[in-house]
C-alpha positions in Angstrom: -165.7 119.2 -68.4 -162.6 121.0 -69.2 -161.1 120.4 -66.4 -161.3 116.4 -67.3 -159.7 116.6 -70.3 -156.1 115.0 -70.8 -154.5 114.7 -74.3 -152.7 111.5 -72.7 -155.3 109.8 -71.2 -158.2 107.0 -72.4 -161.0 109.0 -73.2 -162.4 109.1 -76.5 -161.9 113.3 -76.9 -158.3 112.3 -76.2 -157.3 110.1 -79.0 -158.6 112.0 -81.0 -156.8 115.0 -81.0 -153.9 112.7 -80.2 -154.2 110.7 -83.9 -155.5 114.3 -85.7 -152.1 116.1 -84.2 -149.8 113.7 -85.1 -151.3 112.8 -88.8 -151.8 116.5 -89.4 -148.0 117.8 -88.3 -146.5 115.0 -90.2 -148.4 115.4 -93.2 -147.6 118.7 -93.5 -144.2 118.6 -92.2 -143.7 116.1 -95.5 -145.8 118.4 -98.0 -145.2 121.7 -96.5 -140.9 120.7 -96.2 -141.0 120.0 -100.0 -142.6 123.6 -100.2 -139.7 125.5 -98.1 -137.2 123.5 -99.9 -138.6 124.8 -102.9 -138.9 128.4 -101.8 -135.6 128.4 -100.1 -133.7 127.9 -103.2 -135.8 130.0 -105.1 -135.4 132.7 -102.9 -131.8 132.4 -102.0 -130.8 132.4 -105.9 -129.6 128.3 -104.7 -127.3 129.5 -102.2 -126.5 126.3 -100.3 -126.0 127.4 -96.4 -129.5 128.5 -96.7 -130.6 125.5 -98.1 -128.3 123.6 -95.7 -130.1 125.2 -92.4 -133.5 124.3 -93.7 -132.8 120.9 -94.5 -131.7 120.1 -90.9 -134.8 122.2 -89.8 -136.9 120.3 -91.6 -135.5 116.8 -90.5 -134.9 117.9 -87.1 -139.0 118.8 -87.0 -139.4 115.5 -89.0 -138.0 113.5 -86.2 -139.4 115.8 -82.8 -142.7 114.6 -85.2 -142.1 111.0 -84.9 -140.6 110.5 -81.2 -143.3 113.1 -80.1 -146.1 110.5 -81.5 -144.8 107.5 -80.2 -143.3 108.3 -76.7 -144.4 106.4 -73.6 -146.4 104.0 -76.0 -147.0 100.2 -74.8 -147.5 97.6 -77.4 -146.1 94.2 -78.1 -143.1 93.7 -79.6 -144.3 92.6 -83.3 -145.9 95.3 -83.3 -143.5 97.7 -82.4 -141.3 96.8 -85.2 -144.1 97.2 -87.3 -144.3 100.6 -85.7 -140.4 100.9 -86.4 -140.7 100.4 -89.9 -143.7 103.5 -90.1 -141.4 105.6 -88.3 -138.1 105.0 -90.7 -141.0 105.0 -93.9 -141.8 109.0 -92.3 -138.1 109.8 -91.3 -136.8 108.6 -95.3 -139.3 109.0 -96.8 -140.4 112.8 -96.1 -136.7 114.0 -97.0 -136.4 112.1 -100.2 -139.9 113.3 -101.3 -138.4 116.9 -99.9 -135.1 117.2 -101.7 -136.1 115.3 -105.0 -139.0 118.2 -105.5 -136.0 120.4 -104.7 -133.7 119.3 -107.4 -136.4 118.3 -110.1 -138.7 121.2 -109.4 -137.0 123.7 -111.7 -136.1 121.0 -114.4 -140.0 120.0 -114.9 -140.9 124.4 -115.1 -138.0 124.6 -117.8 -139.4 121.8 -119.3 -143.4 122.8 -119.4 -142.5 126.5 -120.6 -138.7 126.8 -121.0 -137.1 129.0 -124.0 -133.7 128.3 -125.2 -131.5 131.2 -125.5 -127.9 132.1 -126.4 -125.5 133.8 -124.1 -122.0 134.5 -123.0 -120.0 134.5 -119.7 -119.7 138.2 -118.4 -117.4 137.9 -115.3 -116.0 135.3 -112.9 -115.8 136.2 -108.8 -115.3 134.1 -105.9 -117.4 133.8 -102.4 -116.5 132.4 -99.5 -112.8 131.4 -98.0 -114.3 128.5 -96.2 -112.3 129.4 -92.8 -113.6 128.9 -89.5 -117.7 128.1 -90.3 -117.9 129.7 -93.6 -118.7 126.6 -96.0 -117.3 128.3 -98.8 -115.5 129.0 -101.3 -117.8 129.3 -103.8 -116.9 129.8 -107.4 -119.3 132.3 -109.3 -120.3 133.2 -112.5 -122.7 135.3 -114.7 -123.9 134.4 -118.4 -125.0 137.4 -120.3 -128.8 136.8 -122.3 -128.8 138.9 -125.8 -130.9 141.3 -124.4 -129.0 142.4 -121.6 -130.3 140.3 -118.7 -127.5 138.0 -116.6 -127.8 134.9 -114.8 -125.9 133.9 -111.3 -124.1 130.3 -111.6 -121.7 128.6 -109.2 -119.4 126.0 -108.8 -116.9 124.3 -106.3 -114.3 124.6 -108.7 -112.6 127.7 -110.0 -111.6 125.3 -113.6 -115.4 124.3 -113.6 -115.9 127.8 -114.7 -116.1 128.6 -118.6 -113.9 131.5 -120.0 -115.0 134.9 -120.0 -116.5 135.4 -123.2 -117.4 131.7 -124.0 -121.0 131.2 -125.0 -123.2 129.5 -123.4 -127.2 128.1 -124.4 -129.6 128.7 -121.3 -132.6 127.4 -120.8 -134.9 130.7 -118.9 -138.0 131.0 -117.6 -140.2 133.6 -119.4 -142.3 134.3 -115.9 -138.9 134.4 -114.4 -139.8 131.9 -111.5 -137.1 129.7 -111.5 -133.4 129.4 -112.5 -132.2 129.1 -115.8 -130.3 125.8 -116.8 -127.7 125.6 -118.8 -128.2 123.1 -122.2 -131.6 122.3 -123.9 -134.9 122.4 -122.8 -134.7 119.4 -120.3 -136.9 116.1 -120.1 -139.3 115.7 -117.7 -138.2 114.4 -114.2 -139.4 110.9 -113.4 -141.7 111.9 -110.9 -142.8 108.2 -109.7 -139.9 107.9 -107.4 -140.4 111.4 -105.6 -144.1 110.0 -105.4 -143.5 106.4 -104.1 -141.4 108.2 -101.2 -143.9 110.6 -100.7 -146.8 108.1 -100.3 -144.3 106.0 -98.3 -143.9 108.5 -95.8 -147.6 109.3 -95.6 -148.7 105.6 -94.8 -145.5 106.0 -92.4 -147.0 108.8 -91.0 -150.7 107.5 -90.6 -149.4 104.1 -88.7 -147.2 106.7 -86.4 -151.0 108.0 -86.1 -152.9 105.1 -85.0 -150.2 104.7 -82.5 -149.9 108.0 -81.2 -154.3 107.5 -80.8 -153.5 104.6 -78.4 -153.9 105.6 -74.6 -151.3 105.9 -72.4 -150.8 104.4 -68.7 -152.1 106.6 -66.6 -149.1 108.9 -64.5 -149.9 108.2 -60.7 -148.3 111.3 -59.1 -145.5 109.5 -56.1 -147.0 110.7 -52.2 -145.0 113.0 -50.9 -142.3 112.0 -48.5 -142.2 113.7 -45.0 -138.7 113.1 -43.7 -138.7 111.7 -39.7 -137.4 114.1 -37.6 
């Protein structure tokens, strides 16, 4: 019975694990790319070659994803732009869900349990000459909490830097899980438009689905050829 399987053919075993596969790695290359994003940067302290490299990792995966599920399929042509417009939803839509949970995940933590402290620049340094592939430079920072504790910052500007000595309000983290910000306890993110993309990309991704499920022609191996002698 084994032996009759084929993950490309007709049968009903075959689509499937061919619909199952392709809904399950794009739904969690959408969800689980928001969550590396996330954990990349928090990791990394924000440095941005790390976050770089998984960003094209994750659209790179995004998009084996998409052509994996649709290769070889046959269908008519108003329904392939149908099947167009579910692969673009899964290809925009995944990375704008990804990077706006990147960018507004630490705003809406500061915001649920964020304390406001005072501060003051300790030192400036500089990484990063950006010769050959280094992306840098990178213009560094720390800000100096009343009791002791110091921050990392950057910029892409030495002048966006502020004096040695200014003082700065922060924004921290008591559980120390995120970033400070610098300013005010912030606002909430608006949420809605990381949603709409995410839901965008998972109707994408179920239509990429449906049509990875349908069968595909059947490969008739070519008879050898004996050459005359």
């Amino acid at each position: 019975m084994a032996g009759e399987f084929d993950v490309r053919g007709g049968g009903v075993l075959g689509t499937v694990v061919r619909f199952v596969l392709s809904l399950g790695v794009q739904v969690g290359l959408v969800l689980g790319g928001a969550w590396a994003l996330v954990e990349a940067d928090r990791l990394s302290g924000g440095n941005p070659p790390v976050l770089f490299m998984v960003t094209v990792a994750f659209l790179g995966a995004l998009l084996w994803s998409v052509v994996w599920a649709v290769r070889d399929v046959v269908m008519p042509a108003t329904v392939g732009m149908a099947l167009n417009l579910a692969g673009a939803a899964v290809l925009l839509g995944g990375p704008t869900f990804g990077v706006l949970t990147l960018v507004w995940w630490d705003q809406q933590v500061l915001h649920d349990r964020g304390v406001t402290v005072a501060g003051a620049v300790g030192r400036h340094w500089r990484v990063g000459d950006g010769a050959g592939l280094d992306p840098g430079p990178f213009y560094y920072y720390d800000v100096v909490g009343p009791d002791g504790s110091r921050w990392d910052f950057w910029t892409a500007a030495a002048e966006q830097r502020p004096a040695v000595g200014a003082p700065v309000t922060l924004t921290v983290d008591p559980v120390n899980e995120v970033r400070p910000q610098k300013g005010s306890r912030p606002h909430a993110p608006p949420w809605v438009v990381a949603t709409v993309a995410r839901d965008a990309a998972l109707a994408g991704a179920l239509a990429v689905a449906v049509a990875a499920a349908v069968p595909r022609p059947a490969v008739v191996p070519r008879p050898a050829v004996v050459p005359r002698r």
